[in-house]
C-alpha positions as a LaTeX table, in Angstrom:
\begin{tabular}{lrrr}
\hline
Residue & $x$ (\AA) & $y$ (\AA) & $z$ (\AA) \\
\hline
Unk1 & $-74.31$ & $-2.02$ & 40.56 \\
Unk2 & $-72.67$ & $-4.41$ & 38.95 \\
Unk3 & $-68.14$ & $-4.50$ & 38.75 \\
Unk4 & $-66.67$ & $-6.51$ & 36.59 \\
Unk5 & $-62.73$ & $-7.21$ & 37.16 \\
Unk6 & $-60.17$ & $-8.14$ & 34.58 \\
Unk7 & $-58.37$ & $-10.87$ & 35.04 \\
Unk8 & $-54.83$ & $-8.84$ & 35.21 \\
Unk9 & $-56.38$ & $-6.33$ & 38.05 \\
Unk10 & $-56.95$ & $-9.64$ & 40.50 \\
Unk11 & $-53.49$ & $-11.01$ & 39.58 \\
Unk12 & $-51.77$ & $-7.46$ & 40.58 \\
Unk13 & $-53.84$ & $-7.38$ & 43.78 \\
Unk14 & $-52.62$ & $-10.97$ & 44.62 \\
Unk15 & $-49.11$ & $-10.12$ & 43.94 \\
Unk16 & $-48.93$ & $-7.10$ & 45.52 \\
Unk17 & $-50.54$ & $-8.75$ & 48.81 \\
Unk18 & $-47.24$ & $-11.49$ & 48.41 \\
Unk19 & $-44.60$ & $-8.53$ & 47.80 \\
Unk20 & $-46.16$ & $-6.60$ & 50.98 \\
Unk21 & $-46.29$ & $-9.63$ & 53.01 \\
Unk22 & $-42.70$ & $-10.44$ & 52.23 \\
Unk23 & $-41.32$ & $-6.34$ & 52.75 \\
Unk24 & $-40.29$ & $-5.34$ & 56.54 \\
Unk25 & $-42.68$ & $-3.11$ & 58.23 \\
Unk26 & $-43.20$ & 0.36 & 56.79 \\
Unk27 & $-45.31$ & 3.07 & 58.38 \\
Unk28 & $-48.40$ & 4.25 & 56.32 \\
Unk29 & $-47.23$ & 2.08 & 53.26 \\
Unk30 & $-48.67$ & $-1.63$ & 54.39 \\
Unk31 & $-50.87$ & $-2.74$ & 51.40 \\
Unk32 & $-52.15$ & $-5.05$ & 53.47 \\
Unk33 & $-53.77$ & $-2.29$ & 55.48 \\
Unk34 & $-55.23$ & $-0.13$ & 52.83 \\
Unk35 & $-59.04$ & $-0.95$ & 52.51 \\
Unk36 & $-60.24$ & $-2.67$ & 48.94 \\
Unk37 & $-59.94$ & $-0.50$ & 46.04 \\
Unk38 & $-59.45$ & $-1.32$ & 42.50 \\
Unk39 & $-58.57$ & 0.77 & 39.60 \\
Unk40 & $-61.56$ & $-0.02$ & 37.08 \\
Unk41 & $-60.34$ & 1.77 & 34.30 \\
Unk42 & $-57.60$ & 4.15 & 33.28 \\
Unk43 & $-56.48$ & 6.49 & 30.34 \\
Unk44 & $-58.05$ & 9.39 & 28.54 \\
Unk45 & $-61.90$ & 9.97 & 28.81 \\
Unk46 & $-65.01$ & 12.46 & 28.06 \\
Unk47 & $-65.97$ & 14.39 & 30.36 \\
Unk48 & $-69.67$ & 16.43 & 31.00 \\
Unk49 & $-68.79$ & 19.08 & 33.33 \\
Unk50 & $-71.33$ & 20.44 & 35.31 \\
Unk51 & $-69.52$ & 22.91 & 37.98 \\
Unk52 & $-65.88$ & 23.76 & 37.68 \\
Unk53 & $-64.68$ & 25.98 & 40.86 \\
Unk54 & $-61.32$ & 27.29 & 42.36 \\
Unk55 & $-59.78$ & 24.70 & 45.01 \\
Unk56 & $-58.90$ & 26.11 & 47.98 \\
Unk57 & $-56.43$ & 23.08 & 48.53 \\
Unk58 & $-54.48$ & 24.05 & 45.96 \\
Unk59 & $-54.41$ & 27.12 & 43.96 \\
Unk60 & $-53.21$ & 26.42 & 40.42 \\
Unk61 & $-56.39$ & 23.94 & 40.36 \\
Unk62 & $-60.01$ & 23.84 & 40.32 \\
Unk63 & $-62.19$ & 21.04 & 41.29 \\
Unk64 & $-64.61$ & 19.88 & 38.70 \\
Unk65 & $-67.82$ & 18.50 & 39.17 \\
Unk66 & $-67.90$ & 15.74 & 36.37 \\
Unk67 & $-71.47$ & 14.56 & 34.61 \\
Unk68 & $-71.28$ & 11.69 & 33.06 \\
Unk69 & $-68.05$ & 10.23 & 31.85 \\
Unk70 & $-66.67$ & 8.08 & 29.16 \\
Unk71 & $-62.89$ & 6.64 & 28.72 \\
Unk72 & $-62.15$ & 6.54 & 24.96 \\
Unk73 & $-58.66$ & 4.75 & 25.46 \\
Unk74 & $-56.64$ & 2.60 & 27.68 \\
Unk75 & $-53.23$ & 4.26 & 27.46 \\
Unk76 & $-50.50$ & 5.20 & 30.04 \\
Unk77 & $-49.03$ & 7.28 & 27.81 \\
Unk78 & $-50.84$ & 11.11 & 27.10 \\
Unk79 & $-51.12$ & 13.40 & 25.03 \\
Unk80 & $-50.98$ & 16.82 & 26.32 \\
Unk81 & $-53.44$ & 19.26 & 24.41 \\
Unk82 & $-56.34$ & 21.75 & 25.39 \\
Unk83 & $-59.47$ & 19.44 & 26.14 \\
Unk84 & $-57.49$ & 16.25 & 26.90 \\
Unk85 & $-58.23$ & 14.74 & 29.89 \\
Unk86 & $-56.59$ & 11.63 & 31.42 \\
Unk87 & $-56.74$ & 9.88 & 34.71 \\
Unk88 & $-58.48$ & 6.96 & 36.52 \\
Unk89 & $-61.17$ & 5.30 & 38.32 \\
Unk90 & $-61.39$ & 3.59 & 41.49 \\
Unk91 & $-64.19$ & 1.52 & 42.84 \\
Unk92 & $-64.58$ & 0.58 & 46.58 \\
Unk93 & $-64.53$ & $-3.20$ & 47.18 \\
Unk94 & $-66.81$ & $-4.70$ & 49.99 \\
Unk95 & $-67.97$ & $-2.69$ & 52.62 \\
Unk96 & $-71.14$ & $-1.21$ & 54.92 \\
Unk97 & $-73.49$ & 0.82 & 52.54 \\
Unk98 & $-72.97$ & 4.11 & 53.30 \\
Unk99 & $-69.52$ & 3.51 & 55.24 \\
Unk100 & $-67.52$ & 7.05 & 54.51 \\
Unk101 & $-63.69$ & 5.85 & 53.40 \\
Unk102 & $-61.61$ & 9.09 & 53.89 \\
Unk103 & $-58.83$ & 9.52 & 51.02 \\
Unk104 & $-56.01$ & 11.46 & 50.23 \\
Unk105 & $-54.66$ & 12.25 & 46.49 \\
Unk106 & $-51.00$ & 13.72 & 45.85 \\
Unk107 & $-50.24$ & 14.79 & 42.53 \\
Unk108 & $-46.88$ & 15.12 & 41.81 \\
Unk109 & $-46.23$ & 16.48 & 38.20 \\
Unk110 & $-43.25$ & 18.60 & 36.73 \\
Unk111 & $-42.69$ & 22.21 & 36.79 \\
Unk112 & $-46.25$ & 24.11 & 35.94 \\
Unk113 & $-46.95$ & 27.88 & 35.97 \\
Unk114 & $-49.73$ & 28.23 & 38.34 \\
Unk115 & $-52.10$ & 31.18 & 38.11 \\
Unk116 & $-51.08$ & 33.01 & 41.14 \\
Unk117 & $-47.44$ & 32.69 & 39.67 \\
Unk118 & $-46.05$ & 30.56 & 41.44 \\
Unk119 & $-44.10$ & 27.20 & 40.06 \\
Unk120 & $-46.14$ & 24.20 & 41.60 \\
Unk121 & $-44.49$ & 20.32 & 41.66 \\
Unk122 & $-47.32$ & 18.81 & 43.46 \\
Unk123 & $-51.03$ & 19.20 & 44.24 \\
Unk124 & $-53.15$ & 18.06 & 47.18 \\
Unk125 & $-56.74$ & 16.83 & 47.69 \\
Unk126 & $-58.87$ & 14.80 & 49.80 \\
Unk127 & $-62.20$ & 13.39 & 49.42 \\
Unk128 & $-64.42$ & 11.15 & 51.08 \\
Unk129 & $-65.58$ & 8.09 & 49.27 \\
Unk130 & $-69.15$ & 6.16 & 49.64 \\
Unk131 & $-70.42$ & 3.38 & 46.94 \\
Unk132 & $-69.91$ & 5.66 & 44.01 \\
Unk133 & $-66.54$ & 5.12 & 41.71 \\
Unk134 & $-64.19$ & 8.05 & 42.17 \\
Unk135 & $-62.71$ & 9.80 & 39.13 \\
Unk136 & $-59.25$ & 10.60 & 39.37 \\
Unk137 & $-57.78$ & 12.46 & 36.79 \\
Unk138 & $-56.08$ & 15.95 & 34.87 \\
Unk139 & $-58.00$ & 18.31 & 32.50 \\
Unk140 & $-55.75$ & 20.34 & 30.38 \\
Unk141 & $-57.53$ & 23.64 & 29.80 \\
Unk142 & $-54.98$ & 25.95 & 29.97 \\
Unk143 & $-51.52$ & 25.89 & 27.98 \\
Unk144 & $-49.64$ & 26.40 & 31.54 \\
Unk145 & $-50.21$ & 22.82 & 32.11 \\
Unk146 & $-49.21$ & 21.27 & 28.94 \\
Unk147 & $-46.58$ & 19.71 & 30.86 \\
Unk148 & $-44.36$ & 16.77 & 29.32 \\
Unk149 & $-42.95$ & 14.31 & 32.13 \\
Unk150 & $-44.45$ & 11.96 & 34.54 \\
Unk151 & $-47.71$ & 12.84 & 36.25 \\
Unk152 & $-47.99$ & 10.25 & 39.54 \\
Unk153 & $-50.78$ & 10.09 & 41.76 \\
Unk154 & $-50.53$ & 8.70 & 45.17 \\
Unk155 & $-53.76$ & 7.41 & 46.73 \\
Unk156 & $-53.63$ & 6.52 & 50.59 \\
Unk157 & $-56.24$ & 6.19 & 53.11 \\
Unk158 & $-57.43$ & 8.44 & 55.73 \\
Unk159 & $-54.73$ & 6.05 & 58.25 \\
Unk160 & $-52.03$ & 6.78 & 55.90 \\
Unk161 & $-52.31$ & 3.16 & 54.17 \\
Unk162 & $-51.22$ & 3.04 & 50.35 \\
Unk163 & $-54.78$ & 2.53 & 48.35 \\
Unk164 & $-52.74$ & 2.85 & 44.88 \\
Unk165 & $-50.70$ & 4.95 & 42.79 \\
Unk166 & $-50.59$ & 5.56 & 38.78 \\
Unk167 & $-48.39$ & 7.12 & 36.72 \\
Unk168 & $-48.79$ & 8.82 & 33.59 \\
Unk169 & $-46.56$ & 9.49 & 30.73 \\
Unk170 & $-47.41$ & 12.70 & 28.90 \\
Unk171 & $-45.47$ & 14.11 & 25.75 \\
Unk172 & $-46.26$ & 17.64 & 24.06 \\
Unk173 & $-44.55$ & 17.04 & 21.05 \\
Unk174 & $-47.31$ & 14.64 & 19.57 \\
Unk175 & $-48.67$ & 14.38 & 15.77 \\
Unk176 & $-51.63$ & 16.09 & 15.41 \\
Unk177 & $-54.81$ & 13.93 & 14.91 \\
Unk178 & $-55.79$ & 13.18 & 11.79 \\
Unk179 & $-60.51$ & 14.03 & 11.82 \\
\hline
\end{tabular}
């Protein structure tokens, strides 16, 4: 498989190395200690779903099993309707084939009615990574999360090391799309 980088994506990597290098110290926040991961591409995208089933990690979620995927635009800034979906994708620098690199993903998001009726602030899952690209991201198909605010996910290795984080900006008051 081939991975191309942009240009910018090396340059952040470099200067974040030089920023961590120059901070004191931090437990479970060295970049310096997380293992290589790049975020390939970002925004809104397609989605094929094959399976979509309650998470026991967190209740006002389900975990989809995505098909094939497209992204349709580079944007930080969302959107929130039925059927959008936003998020990102990481790919695994150099390693074994077949090394197993344990992850953990916080959500944090603003107030959203979960289905068991409780408010939730914040959602929770792990997965374990091989070669494959990872698919980070938020499916809006229920008006209880049409949410405006910032959406942040926090990406750190199974040793608590920081792998990345992105933030979204999503709006609900948006023009409507013009077919």
């Amino acid at each position: 498989m081939r991975v191309d980088f942009a240009p910018e994506m090396l340059t952040v990597r470099f200067l974040l190395g030089v920023v961590a290098a120059c901070l004191p110290p931090m437990h479970g926040l060295l970049a310096a200690d997380a293992p290589e991961m790049t975020v390939s591409q970002y925004g809104t995208y397609a989605a094929g779903i094959v399976s979509l089933v309650p998470d026991p990690q967190s209740p006002n979620a389900a975990r989809a099993r995505i098909g094939d995927y497209v992204f349709l635009e580079a944007t930080y800034d969302i959107c929130a309707r039925i059927g959008v979906n936003f998020g990102f994708e990481l790919r695994r620098g150099a390693h074994a084939p077949g090394a197993k690199l344990h992850l953990d993903v916080a959500i944090q998001h603003p107030p959203v009615h979960g289905v068991d009726g409780r408010i939730h602030l914040r959602e929770h899952y792990e997965y374990d990574v091989m070669d494959q690209p990872l698919l980070l991201g938020w499916m809006y198909r229920h008006s209880n999360t049409l949410v405006a605010g910032e959406w942040s996910w926090t990406v750190t290795d199974g040793r608590g090391a920081l792998v990345t984080r992105q933030s979204f900006h999503v709006e609900t008051d948006c023009p409507v799309p013009m077919a």
